[in-house]
C-alpha positions in Angstrom: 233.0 -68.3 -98.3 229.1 -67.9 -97.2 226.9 -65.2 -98.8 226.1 -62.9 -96.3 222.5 -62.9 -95.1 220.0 -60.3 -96.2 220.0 -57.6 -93.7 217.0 -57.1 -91.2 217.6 -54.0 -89.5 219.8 -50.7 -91.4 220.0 -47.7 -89.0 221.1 -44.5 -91.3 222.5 -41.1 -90.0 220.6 -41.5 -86.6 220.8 -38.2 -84.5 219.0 -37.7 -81.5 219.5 -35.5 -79.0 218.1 -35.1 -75.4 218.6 -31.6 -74.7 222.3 -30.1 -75.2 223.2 -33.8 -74.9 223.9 -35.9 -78.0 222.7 -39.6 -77.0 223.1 -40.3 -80.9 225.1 -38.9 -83.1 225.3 -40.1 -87.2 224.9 -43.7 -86.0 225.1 -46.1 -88.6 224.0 -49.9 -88.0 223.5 -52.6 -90.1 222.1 -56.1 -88.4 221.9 -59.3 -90.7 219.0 -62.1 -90.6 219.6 -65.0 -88.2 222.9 -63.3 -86.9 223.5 -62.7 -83.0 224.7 -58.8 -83.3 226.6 -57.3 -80.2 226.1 -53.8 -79.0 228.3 -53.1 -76.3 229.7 -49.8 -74.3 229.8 -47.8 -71.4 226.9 -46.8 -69.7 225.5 -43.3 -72.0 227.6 -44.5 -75.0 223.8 -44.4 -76.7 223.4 -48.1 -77.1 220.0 -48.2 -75.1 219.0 -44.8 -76.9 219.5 -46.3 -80.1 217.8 -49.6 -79.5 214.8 -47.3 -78.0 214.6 -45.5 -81.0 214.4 -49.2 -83.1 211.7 -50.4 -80.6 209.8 -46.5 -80.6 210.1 -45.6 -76.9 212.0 -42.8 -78.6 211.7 -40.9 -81.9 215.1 -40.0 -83.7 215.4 -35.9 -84.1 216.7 -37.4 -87.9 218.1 -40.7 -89.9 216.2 -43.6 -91.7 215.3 -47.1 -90.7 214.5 -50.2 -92.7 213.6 -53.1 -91.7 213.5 -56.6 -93.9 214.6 -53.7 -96.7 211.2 -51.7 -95.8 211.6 -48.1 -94.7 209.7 -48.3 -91.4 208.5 -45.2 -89.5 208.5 -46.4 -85.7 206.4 -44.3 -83.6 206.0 -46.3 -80.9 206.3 -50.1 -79.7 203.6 -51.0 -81.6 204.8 -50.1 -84.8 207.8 -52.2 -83.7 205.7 -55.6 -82.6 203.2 -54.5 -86.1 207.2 -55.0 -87.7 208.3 -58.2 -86.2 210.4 -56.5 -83.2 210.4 -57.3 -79.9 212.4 -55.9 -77.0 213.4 -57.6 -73.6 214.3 -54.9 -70.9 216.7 -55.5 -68.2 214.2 -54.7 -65.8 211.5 -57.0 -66.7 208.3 -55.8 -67.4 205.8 -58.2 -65.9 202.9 -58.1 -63.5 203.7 -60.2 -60.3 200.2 -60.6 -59.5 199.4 -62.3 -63.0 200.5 -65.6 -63.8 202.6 -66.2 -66.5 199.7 -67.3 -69.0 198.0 -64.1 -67.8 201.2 -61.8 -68.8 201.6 -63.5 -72.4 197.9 -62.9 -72.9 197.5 -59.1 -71.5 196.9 -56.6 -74.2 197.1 -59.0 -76.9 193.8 -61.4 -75.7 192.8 -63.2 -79.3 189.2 -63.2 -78.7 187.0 -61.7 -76.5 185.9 -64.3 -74.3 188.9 -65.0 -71.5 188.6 -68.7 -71.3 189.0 -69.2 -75.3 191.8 -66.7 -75.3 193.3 -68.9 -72.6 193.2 -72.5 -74.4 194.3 -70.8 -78.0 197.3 -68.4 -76.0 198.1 -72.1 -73.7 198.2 -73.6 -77.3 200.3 -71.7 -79.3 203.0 -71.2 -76.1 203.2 -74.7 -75.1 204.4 -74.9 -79.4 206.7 -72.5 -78.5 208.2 -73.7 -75.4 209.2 -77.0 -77.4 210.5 -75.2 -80.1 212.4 -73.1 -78.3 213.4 -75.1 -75.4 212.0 -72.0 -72.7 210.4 -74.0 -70.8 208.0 -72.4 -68.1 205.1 -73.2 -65.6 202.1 -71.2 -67.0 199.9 -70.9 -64.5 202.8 -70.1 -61.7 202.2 -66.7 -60.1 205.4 -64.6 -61.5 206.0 -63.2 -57.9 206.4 -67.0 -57.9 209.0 -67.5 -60.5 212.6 -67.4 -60.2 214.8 -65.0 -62.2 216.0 -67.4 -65.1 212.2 -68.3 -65.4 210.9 -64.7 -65.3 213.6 -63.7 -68.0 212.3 -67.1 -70.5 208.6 -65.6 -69.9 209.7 -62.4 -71.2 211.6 -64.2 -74.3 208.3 -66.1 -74.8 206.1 -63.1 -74.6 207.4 -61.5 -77.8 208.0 -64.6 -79.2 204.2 -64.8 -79.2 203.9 -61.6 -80.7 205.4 -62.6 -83.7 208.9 -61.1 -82.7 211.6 -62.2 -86.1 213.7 -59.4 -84.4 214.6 -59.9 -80.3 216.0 -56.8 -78.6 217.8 -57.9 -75.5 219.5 -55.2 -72.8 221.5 -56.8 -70.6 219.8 -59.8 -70.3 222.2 -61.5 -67.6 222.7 -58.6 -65.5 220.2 -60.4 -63.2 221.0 -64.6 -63.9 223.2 -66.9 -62.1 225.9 -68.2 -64.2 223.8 -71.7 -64.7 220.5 -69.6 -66.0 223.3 -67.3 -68.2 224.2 -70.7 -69.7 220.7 -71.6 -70.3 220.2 -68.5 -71.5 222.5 -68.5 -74.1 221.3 -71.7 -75.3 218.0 -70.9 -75.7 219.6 -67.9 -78.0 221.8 -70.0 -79.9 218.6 -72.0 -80.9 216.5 -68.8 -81.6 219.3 -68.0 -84.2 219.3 -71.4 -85.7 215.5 -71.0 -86.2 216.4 -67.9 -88.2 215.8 -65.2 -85.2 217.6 -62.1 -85.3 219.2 -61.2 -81.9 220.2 -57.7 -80.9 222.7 -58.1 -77.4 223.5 -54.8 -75.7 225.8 -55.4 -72.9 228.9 -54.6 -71.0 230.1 -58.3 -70.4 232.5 -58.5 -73.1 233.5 -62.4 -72.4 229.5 -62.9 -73.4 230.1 -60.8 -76.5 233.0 -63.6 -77.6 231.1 -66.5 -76.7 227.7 -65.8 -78.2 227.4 -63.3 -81.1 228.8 -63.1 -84.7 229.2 -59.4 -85.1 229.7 -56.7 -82.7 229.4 -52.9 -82.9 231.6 -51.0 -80.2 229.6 -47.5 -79.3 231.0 -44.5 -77.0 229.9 -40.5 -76.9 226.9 -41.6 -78.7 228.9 -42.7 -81.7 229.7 -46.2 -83.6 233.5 -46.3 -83.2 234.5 -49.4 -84.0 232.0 -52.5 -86.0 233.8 -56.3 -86.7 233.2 -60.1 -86.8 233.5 -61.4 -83.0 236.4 -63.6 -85.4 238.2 -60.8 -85.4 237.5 -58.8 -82.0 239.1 -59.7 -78.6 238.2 -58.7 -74.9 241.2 -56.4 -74.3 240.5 -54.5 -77.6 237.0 -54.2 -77.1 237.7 -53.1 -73.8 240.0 -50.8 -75.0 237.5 -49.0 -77.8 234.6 -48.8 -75.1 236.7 -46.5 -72.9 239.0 -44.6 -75.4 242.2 -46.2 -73.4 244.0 -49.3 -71.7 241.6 -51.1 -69.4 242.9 -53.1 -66.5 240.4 -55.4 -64.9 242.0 -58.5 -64.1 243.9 -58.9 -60.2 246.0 -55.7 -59.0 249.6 -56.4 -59.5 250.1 -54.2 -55.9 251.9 -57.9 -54.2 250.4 -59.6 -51.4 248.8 -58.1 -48.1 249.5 -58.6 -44.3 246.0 -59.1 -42.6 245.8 -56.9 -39.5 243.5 -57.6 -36.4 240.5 -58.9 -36.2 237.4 -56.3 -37.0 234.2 -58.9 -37.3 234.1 -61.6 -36.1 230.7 -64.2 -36.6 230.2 -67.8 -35.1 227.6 -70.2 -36.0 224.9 -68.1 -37.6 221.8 -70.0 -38.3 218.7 -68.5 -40.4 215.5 -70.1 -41.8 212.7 -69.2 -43.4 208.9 -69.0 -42.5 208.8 -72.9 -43.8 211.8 -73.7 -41.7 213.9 -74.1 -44.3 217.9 -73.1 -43.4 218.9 -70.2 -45.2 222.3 -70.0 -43.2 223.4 -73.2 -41.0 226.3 -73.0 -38.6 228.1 -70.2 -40.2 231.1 -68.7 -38.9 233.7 -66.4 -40.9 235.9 -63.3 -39.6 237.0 -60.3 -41.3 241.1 -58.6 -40.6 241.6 -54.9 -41.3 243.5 -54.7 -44.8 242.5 -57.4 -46.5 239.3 -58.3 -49.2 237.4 -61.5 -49.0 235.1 -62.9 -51.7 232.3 -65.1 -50.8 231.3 -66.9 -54.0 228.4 -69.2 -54.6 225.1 -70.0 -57.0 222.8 -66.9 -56.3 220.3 -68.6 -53.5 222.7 -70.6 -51.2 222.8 -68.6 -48.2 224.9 -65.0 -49.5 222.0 -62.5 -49.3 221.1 -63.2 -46.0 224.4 -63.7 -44.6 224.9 -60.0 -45.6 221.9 -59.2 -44.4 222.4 -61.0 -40.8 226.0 -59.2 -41.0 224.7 -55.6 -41.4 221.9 -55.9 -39.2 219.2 -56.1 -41.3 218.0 -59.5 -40.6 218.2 -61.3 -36.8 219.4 -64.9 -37.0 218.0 -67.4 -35.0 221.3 -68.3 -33.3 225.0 -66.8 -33.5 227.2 -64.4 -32.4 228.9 -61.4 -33.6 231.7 -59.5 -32.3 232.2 -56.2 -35.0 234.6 -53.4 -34.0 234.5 -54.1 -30.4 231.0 -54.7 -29.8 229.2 -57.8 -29.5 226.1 -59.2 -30.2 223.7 -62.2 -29.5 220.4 -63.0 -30.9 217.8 -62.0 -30.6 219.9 -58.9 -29.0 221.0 -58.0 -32.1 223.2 -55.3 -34.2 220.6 -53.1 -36.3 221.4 -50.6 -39.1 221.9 -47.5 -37.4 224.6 -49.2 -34.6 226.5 -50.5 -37.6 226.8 -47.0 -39.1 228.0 -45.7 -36.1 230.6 -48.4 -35.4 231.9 -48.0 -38.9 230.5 -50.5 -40.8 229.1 -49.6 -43.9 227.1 -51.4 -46.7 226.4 -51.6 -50.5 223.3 -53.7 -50.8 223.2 -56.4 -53.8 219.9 -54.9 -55.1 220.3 -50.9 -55.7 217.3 -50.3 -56.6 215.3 -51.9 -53.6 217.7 -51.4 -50.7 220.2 -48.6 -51.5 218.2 -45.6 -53.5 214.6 -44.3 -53.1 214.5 -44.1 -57.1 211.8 -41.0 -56.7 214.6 -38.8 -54.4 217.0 -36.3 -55.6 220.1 -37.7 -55.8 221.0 -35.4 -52.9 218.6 -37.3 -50.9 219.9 -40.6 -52.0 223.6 -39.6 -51.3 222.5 -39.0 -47.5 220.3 -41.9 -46.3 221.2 -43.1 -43.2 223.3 -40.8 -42.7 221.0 -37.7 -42.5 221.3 -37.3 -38.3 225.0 -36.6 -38.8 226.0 -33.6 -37.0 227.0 -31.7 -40.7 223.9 -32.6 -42.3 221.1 -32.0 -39.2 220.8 -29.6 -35.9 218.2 -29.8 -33.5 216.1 -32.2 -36.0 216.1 -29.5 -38.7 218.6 -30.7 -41.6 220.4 -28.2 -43.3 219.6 -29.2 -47.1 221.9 -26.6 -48.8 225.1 -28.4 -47.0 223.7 -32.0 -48.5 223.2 -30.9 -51.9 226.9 -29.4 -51.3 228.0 -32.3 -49.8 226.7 -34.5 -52.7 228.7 -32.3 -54.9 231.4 -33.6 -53.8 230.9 -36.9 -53.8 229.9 -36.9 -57.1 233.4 -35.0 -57.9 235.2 -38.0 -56.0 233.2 -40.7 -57.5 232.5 -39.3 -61.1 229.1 -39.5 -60.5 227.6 -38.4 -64.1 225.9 -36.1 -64.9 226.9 -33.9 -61.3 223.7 -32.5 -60.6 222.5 -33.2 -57.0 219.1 -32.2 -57.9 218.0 -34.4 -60.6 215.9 -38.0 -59.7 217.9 -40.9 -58.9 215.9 -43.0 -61.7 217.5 -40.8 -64.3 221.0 -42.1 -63.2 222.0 -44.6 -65.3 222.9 -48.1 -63.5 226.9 -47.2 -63.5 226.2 -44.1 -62.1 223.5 -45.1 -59.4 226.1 -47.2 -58.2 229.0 -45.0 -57.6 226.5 -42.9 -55.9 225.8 -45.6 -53.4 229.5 -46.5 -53.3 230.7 -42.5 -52.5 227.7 -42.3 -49.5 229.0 -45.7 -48.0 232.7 -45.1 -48.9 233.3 -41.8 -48.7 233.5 -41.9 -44.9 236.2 -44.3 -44.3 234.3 -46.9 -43.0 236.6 -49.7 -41.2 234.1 -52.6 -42.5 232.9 -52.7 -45.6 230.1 -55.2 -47.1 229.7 -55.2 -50.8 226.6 -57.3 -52.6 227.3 -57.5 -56.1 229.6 -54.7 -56.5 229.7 -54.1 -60.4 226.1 -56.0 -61.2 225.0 -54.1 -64.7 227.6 -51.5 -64.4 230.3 -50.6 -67.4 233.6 -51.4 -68.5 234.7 -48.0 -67.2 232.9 -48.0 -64.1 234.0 -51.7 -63.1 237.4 -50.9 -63.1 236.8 -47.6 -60.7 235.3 -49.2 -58.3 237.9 -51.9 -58.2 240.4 -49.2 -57.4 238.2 -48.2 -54.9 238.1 -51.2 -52.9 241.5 -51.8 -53.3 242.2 -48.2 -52.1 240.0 -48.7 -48.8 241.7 -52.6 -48.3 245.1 -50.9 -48.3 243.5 -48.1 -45.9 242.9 -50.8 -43.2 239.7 -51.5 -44.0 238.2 -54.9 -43.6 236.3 -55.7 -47.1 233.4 -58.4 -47.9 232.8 -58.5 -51.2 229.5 -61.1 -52.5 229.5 -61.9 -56.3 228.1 -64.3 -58.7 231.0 -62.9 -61.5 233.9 -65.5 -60.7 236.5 -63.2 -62.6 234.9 -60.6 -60.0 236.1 -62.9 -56.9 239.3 -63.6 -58.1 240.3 -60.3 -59.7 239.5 -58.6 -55.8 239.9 -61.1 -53.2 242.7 -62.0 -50.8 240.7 -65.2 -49.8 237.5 -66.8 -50.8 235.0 -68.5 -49.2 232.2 -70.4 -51.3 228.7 -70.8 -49.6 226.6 -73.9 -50.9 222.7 -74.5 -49.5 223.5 -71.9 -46.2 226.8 -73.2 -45.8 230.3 -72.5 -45.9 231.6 -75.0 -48.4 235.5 -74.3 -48.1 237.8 -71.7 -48.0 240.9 -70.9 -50.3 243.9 -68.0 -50.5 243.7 -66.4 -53.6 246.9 -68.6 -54.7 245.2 -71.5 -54.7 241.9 -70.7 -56.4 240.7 -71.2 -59.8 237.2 -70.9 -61.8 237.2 -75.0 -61.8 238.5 -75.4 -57.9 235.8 -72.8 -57.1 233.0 -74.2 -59.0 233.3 -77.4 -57.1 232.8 -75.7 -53.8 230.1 -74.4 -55.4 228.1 -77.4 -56.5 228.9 -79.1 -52.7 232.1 -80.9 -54.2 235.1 -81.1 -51.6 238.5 -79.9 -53.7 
C-alpha cells in the first residue's frame, strides 16, 4: 500500500459566521499534495465560504490553517498567491477588452517597461501551455474567446503566479461536454505534475471520474469525508441532502400528447457574416408532454429559443403558438408571448432573466409588472409585489425568503427558482426552459424536475434545452438533437441513449 502524500492544505476548527447565520461551523479539512480533493454540496452547505476563507476573500471569526505544514494567516488573496494558492471562480474574472497576454500580465507586470514584460510573460506562458497542454491564442481579444478557452486562460493565469494549490468552483458549470472533457484532462495532468486541485461542485458523476478524495458538506458542516474508491453517486447524493434523492426519469408511465400549442416551420437565422445559425427548422410542441432538444452548446439551441420566445426575428419561418400566427418580419415579441401564455426561463440567468442590482421583489415581477394585481393607472402597487414575491418564494423555496434583499446575494440555486416561480407560477401553457438546472444543487435539481413534470402533467407544452444528457433523458418525452442550425433527428424517449444521441450530435445518422 502507498504512503500517503504530505498534506498541503489542514483547515482546523473553522467557524465563521455571516450574521445569525453559520456558513462554517467546526469544519475540519485535510487536502494532500498532488491529490484531486472533491468538495461537493448543496448550494449554502459552506463549501464556497470555506474555500473563500483559504483563498482570503473572507476571514474565519476562528480555526487555524496550514499550508505545506506552515501556519498561514490569509488576509487576503495575496497572502494566498504569496502561499502558492490560486483560485478559479465560476464566474470568470477577466477583462474582455484585454487580450489574453494582457490578462495574465495585469497586476503582476515583471518589469516596468510593457514591451519587456510582454516577451518575458509570452515566454514563460508559452512553457506553460506545453507543459500543461492549455493551449490558448495570446493575443486574441477575450471577448473573442470561447468559453473552454476563457476557462484554460484563467487556469494559466494562476498557473503563472506560481499557483502549487488550484482552487476551482464549479468549473464546468459553463463548458460543453467536449471542453469538460478537455478540462479534465488538462487536470489530470496538473496532478501528475504534482498540482494540488481543490473541486467544489454539485456534479457528482464528475466527482467519481476525476478526484481521489471527497469531502461531502451540508449546514455549514463536514458530514461525511472518503476515498472516491469508496463513495458512490446515490450515497453522496444522499449525504448532500440529508435524504433519498431521486434524479433519474419519473417512474409516473407514459403520456398522451394533446393538441397542438406551437407549431414552427422552416426557421432560418444568420448572423451579421451570413453565417446560418438556424436552417430550415421546423418542430411542434403538444400540451402535456416535455421535449428535450439536445446538442454541442453553439449549433443553433440559443437562438432557436430565442426566435421561439420572440426575442430574435428570423429571416424566414412561421409560427403558429396558441392560436396566433406569425410571419417574419411580422413577428411574435416578448410581451405577446406573455400574454398568450407562453413563458420563458432564459439559458443565461444572470444576463436575461435577473437585473442582479434589483430586489428580488423586483426580479420576481419583470415582465409581468403591467398585470392588473401588480399596477393601476401606471402607478404599481409595490407593497402587493413584495407580497406577492412572498409567496412565490413559499412555493418555490426560494432561500433565504426575504423579498427585499439584492438578487446578487441569492445563490445560483436560489436565483433560479426565483426565475422558475415568476415564469411558472402562472400556469403558463408553453413553457421554454434554457438550461434548466445549469450550476444549481443536488436538492434544487430535483425540485425543479418535479416542477416540470407537475406543469407537463397540467397540459402544458414544455421545451426543455440542455447540454447535461442525463438532463434530456431524465425529463423528456422526445428528443430532438440540433447539429450546425439544424435538426439532426428525432427520437421517443424509448429509443434514446447517451451513445444514439451523441451521434446526432456530431452530424452522424443513427
Amino acid at each position: 500500500m502507498l504512503e500517503p502524500t504530505p498534506v498541503a492544505v489542514r483547515m482546523t476548527a473553522i467557524h465563521k459566521h455571516f450574521g445569525a447565520v453559520a456558513a462554517n461551523a467546526n469544519v475540519d479539512l485535510t487536502v494532500r499534495t498532488g491529490t484531486v480533493h472533491g468538495i461537493v454540496g448543496e448550494n449554502g452547505a459552506g463549501k464556497s465560504t470555506l474555500m473563500s476563507i483559504l483563498y482570503g476573500f473572507y476571514q474565519a471569526d476562528s480555526g487555524q490553517i496550514e499550508v505545506f505544514g506552515q501556519s498561514a494567516d490569509i488576509r487576503n488573496a495575496d497572502d494566498a498567491i504569496a502561499r502558492g494558492i490560486g483560485m478559479v471562480h465560476q464566474h470568470f474574472m477577466l477583462v474582455d477588452t484585454l487580450t489574453a497576454l494582457e490578462n495574465v500580465m495585469l497586476g503582476a507586470e515583471p518589469h516596468w517597461l510593457l514591451q519587456r514584460s510582454d516577451a518575458q510573460v509570452r515566454s514563460k506562458l508559452n512553457d506553460l501551455m506545453v507543459s500543461t497542454g492549455l493551449q490558448i491564442p495570446l493575443d486574441s481579444l477575450v471577448a473573442d474567446l470561447p468559453v473552454g478557452d476563457r476557462q484554460r486562460l484563467e487556469i494559466l493565469k494562476t498557473l503563472y503566479r506560481g499557483a502549487k494549490i488550484l482552487i476551482l468552483d464549479e468549473p464546468t458549470a459553463v463548458l460543453t461536454p467536449q471542453e469538460t472533457t478537455q478540462l479534465f484532462g488538462v487536470l489530470k495532468r496538473l496532478r501528475e505534475q504534482g498540482t494540488t486541485l481543490i473541486l467544489i461542485t454539485h456534479k457528482l458523476k464528475e466527482v467519481m471520474a476525476l478526484c481521489d478524495v471527497v469531502t461531502v458538506m451540508r449546514a455549514g458542516q463536514v458530514v461525511a469525508e472518503l476515498p472516491i474508491a469508496e463513495a458512490s453517486v446515490e450515497g453522496l447524493a444522499q449525504a448532500m441532502v440529508g435524504r433519498k434523492v431521486h434524479m433519474g426519469r419519473s417512474a409516473d408511465g407514459a403520456h398522451q400528447a394533446g393538441e397542438v400549442l406551437l407549431q414552427a416551420e422552416h426557421l432560418s437565422v444568420t448572423d451579421s457574416l451570413g453565417v446560418f445559425r438556424l436552417k430550415d427548422v421546423s418542430l411542434s410542441l403538444r400540451a402535456g408532454e416535455m421535449v428535450g432538444v439536445a446538442g454541442v452548446s453553439g449549433n443553433g439551441q440559443s437562438e432557436l429559443m430565442d426566435v421561439l420566445t420572440g426575442l430574435l426575428t428570423p429571416d424566414q419561418g412561421q409560427l403558429q403558438v396558441l392560436g396566433s400566427a406569425f410571419e417574419a418580419p411580422n413577428w411574435l415579441n416578448p410581451s405577446q408571448a406573455r400574454a398568450l401564455g407562453l413563458a420563458h426561463v432564459p439559458e443565461d440567468r444572470h444576463a436575461r432573466a435577473l437585473v442582479m442590482a434589483f430586489a428580488a421583489w423586483e426580479s420576481a415581477v419583470l415582465g409581468y409588472d403591467d398585470l392588473p394585481e401588480y399596477s393601476h393607472g401606471g402607478w404599481m402597487n409595490h407593497a402587493h409585489m413584495q407580497h406577492a414575491t412572498v409567496d412565490m418564494m413559499e412555493r418555490f423555496d426560494v432561500r433565504p425568503r426575504d423579498p427585499l434583499l439584492p438578487s446578487s446575494k441569492f445563490s445560483g440555486g436560489n436565483q433560479q427558482k426565483l426565475v422558475l416561480a415568476r415564469e411558472l407560477g402562472r400556469a403558463p401553457k408553453v413553457l421554454l426552459v434554457g438550461q434548466p438546472t445549469r450550476g444549481v444543487d443536488i436538492g434544487a435539481i430535483e425540485f425543479i424536475y418535479t416542477q416540470l413534470r407537475a406543469l407537463r402533467q397540467a397540459g402544458c407544452a414544455v421545451l426543455v434545452v440542455s447540454s447535461e444528457l442525463d438532463e434530456i433523458l431524465a425529463l423528456s418525452d422526445r428528443v430532438l438533437v440540433m447539429n450546425q442550425g439544424r435538426i439532426a433527428g428525432e427520437l421517443p424517449i424509448a429509443d434514446c441513449t447517451e451513445a444514439a444521441l451523441g451521434l446526432l450530435m456530431t452530424g452522424c445518422q443513427v
